[in-house]
N, C-alpha and C positions, 0 to 999 in steps of 0.2 A: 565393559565387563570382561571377567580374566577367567578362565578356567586352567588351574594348571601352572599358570604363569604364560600363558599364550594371548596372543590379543584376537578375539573374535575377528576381526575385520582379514585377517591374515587369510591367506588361499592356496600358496604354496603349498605341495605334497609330499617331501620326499620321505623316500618310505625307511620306518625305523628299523633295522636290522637288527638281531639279536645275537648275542656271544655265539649262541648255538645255531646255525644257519638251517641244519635240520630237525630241528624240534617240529613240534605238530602243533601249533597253536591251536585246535582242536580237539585234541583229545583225551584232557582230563578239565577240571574243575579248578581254579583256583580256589586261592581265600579271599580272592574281593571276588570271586561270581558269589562263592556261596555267602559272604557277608551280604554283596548286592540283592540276591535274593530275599536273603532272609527279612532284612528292612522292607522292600516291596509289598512280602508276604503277609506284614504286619497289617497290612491295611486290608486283604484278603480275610485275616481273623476277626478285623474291624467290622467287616461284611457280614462274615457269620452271626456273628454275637448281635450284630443289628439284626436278622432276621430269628435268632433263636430267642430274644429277649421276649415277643408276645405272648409265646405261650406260658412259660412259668409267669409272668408277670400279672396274667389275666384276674385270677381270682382278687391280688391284692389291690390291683388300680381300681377294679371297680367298687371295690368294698369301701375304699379312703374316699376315694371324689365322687363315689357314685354315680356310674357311669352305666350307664342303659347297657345292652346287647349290642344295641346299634350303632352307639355313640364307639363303643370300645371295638367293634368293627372297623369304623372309619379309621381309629386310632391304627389300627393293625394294616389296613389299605392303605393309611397315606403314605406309606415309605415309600410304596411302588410307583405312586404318583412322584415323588420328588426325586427317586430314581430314574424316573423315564426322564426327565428336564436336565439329571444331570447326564446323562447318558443322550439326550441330543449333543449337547456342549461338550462332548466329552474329548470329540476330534480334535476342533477347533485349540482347544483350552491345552491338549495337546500337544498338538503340533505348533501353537504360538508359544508356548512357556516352556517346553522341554516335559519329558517324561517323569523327572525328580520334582518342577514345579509343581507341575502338578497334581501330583499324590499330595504334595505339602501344603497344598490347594485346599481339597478334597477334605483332606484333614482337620483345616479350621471349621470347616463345617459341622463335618461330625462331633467335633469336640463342642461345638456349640448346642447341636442337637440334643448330647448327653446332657448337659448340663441345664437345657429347657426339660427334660422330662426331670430330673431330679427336684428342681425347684417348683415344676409345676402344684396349682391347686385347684387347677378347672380343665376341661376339656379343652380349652382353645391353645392353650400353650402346651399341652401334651402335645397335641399335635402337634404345634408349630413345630415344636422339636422331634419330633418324628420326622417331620417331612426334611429338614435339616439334615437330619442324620441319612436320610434317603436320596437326597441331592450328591450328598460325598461319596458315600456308596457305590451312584450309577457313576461320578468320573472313574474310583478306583475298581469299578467293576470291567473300565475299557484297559485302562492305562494301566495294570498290573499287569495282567497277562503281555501284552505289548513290552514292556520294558524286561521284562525276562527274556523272552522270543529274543528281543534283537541283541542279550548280554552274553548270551549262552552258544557258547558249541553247538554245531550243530548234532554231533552225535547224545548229546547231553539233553539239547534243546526239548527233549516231550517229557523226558523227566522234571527236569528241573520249572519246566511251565507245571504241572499238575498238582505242583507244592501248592500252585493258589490254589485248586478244591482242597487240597486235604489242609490248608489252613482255614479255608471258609468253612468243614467239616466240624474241625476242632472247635471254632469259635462259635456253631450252634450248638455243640457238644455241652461244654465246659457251659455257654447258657443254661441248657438242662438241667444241669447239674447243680451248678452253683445258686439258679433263682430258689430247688427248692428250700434252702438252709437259707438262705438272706431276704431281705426284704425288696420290694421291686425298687428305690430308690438308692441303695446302696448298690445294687445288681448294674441302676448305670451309669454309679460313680465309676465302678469297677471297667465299662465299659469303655471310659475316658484311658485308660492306662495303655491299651496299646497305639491309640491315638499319639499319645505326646511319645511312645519310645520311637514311632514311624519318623515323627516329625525331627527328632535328637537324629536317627540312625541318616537324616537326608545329607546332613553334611559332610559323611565319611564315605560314602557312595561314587562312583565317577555320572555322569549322563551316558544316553545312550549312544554308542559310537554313529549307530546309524541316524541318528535323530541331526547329531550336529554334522555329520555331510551334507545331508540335505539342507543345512542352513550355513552352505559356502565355510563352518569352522574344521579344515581339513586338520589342521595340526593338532589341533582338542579331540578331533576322531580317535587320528592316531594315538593320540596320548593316552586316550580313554581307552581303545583297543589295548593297546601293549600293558595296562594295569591292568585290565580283564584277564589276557592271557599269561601273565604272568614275564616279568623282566627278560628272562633267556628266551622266551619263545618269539619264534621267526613270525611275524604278524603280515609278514610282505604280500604271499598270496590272498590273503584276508581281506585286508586294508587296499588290495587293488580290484578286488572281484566288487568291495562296495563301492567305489572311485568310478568303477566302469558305470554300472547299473543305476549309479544318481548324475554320472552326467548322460547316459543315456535317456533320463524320464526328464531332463531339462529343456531338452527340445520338444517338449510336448507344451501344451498349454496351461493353464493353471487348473488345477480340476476343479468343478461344479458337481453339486446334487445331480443333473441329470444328468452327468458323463458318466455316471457311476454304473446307468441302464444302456452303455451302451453293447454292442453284440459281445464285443471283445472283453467285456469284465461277466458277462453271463454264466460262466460255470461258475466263479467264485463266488458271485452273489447270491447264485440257488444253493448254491453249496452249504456259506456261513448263515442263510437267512432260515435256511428250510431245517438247518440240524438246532437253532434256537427254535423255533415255534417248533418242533419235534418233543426239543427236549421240555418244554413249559408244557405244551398239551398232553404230556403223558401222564399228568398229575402234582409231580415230585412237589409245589407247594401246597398244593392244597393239603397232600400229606404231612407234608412239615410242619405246615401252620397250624392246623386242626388235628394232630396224632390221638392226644391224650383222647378228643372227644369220638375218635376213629376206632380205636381198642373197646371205648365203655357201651359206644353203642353194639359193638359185638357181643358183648357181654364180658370183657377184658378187662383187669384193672389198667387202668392208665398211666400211674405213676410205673408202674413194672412194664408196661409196654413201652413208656421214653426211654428210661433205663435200656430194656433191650438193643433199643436203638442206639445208643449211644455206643453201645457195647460191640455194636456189629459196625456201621459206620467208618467209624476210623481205621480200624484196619483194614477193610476193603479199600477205602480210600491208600491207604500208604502201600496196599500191593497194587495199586491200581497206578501209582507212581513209578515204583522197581518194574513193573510191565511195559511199562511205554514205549523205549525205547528199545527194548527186546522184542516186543510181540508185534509193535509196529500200531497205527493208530486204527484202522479200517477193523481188524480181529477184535480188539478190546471193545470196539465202537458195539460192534455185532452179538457178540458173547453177555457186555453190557444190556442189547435192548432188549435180548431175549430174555433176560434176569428178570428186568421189570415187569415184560410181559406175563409171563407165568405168574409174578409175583400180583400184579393187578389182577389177575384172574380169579387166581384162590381169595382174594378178598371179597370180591364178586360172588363168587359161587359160595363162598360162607356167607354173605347176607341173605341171597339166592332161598342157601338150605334154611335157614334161620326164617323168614317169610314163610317157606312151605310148611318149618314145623320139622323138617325131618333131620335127624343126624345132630340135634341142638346140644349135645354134649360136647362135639368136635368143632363147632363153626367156628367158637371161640379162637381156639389152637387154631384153627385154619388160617383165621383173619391175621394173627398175629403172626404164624408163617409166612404170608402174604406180605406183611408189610414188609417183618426183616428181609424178604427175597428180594423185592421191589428196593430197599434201601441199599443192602449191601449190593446189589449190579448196579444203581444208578451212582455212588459212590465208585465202583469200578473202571466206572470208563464216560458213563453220560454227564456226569458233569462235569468233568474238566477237560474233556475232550473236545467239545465244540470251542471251547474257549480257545484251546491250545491252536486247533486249528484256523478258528477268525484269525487268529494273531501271524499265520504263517501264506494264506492264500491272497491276501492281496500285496497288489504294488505300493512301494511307499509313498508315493504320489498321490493313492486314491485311500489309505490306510487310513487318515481321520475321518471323512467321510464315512467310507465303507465302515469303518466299526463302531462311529456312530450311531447308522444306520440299525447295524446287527445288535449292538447292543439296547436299544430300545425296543428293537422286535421283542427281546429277550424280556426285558420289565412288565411292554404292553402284553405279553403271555402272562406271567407271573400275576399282572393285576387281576386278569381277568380269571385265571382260575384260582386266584385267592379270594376275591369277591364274591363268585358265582357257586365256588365249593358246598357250599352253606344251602341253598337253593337246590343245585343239584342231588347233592344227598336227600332233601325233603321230595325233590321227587322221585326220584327210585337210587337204595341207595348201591343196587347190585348193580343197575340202568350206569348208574355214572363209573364204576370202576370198570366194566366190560367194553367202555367207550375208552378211558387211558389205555386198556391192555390195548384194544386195536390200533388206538395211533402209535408203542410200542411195538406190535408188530410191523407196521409201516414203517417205522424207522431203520428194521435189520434191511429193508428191502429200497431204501433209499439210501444208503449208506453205502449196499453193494454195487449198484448201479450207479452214483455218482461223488460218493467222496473219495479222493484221491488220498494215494500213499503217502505221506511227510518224512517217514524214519528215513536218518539219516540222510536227508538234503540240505542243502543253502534255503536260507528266504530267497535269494536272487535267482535259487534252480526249482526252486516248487514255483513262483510268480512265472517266471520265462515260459512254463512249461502249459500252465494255464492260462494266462495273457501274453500271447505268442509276441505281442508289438513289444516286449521286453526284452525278447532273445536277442544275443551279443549278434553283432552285425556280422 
């Protein structure tokens, strides 16, 4: 196999020098990072638009195939089951294929998924294609964030990761949107299109430079390096800081599942595990999946309460990108959980008033205050933050593991309060939003005490610095 015109087997290092000896290979963007990104991102909107399709879709699937409450539940849970499956695999598939594999992987899936819901005429094959489209999902749910992280500058690197929330944003967005005008079968034709442009954009892409170090392709690194940062740029410092840091983790053993618990990877793992069950237990699917019926039980119209959302979303999300990098991750994290907090609050205490009877003029406006508060700070920072950061705190050694790991935590949250949402509300429905706000308040206070700064470091200087058996000898 060639990449480049180089032959894999090759080992050889010598470093590519550029016209410009002092260029900053770090500190701007080229046009293949942001091409590279942009194809990545595509399967990030892939993501969205799978999780945004249930809800417009709801009324029409059940009405055609006739589909119980419960039947059309399962339909809406099983993604998160086929996400968690691909999201165990997702290291593995990984780190054995390359990061360009497999997105392009992932992809035949979902594209199959779409096209089992379209043709579906019963419950079994909806599903099946659900769960399809949920297996590609959880790989590109690991491997996006990942392939960014290791293309990008680092001074770039928190912005240019965050693009996947605020493309997973858009893609439940533009869901909203578009299911109401189209019909739910056309809705996931329409869903198949960024599928196949991921799949077109894999072949103009380089792989990740750090991906083929660690698989002995030194010259393919480089190659792939110096087309990332662009022909004049000096990549020498770059291309040696990753040289050092993958023959340093070779003299280690091959990693296992339980080396991943050992003492020395323990801040990172409380770190990426505790900020995904943070970020699931604070609600953000059950409001996602359930909104429309979140607004009408307040007494809100629903079509105007998604709209709202839509409305408020995106741009928190795309300032929640241009902050990254400037405000640093820990402040947006914090600013972020206190959003949702508040915002789960006044949802709460407008069902609250609404049970007592008192103030039932305002609850309405409250709840929907509540939600937009709650949406636009978790668009700000909780959702693409954790992500940004799994992808920067481990060693590349324990990187498929560990974000296999994390990233399933992440699903097995998402099932459970997308499942349980339903249930919860039936029992108290002020009881369930005053339990998200508390574990968002727990989040400002775990974030302060144990997630660590990223802006502006190496993958190789954040790992060193929390798995000390990393640092340069």
């Amino acid at each position: 196999m060639k990449t480049g015109g180089i032959e894999e087997g090759q080992t050889s290092m010598p470093l590519l020098l550029s016209e410009n000896p002092d260029s900053d290979s770090s500190s701007s963007a080229t046009a293949v990072v942001v091409l590279s990104t942009s194809v990545a991102v595509c399967g990030s909107y892939v993501f969205g638009s799978a999780v945004g399709y249930s809800s417009p879709a709801q009324s029409g699937i059940m009405d055609d195939l006739g589909l119980s409450v419960a039947e059309y539940s399962v339909f809406g849970s099983i993604l998160t089951v086929g996400a968690m499956l691909g999201a165990v695999m997702s290291g593995k598939i990984a780190d054995l294929f390359g990061r360009r594999g497999t997105m392009g992987f992932a992809e035949v899936f979902c594209i199959i998924g779409w096209l089992g819901i379209v043709i579906s005429k019963g419950a079994w094959l909806l599903d099946l294609g659900r769960f399809s489209l949920g297996y590609g999902i959880g790989l590109l749910s690991y491997v996006v964030p990942i392939y960014i992280a290791e293309i990008t500058p680092k001074n770039l690197r928190g912005g240019f990761t965050t693009v996947n929330q605020l493309m997973i944003c858009i893609g439940v967005s533009i869901m909203y949107l578009v299911g109401t005008l189209i019909t739910w079968r056309i809705l996931a034709v329409i869903g198949t299109v960024p599928c196949v442009l991921q799949v077109l954009g894999l072949f103009f892409i380089p792989e990740s430079p750090r991906w083929l170090a660690k698989n002995d392709r030194w010259l393919d690194c480089e190659a792939a390096l110096q087309q990332l940062r662009g022909q004049s740029a000096n990549i020498t410092e770059e291309a040696a800081e990753i040289r050092d840091y993958t023959e340093s983790l070779r003299k280690l053993s091959a990693a296992r599942v339980l080396d991943l618990f050992q003492r020395k990877y323990a801040h990172s793992l409380i770190v990426g595990v505790g900020l995904m069950v943070l970020q699931q237990f604070g609600g953000v699917n059950g409001i996602a999946f359930y909104a429309s019926a979140i607004f009408e039980s307040a007494g809100f119209s629903g079509k105007v309460g998604t709209l709202a959302m839509v409305v408020v979303q995106v741009p928190m999300t795309l300032l929640g990108v241009l902050l990254m990098d400037k405000s640093g991750r820990r402040a947006l994290l914090m600013i972020s959980a206190a959003g949702t907090c508040l915002g789960c609050f006044l949802v709460g205490l407008s069902f609250l008033l609404q049970d007592l009877q008192v103030w039932v003029d305002v609850t309405p406006v409250m709840a929907l205050g509540g939600v937009l508060l709650f949406s636009g700070s978790f668009s700000l920072g909780m959702g693409g933050i954790p992500w940004v950061i799994m992808s920067e705190i481990f060693p590349i050694n324990m990187k498929g593991i560990a974000g296999s790991l994390v990233t399933v935590v992440n699903w097995l949250g998402s099932w459970i309060i997308s499942y349980a949402f339903n249930f919860l509300m039936n029992w108290s429905s002020e009881g369930t939003f005053f339990i998200f706000s508390s574990v968002c308040g727990l989040t400002i206070l775990f974030v302060y005490k144990l997630v660590p700064e990223t802006k502006g470091r190496t993958l190789e200087e954040i790992q060193a610095s929390m798995n000390p058996f990393t640092a340069k000898k």
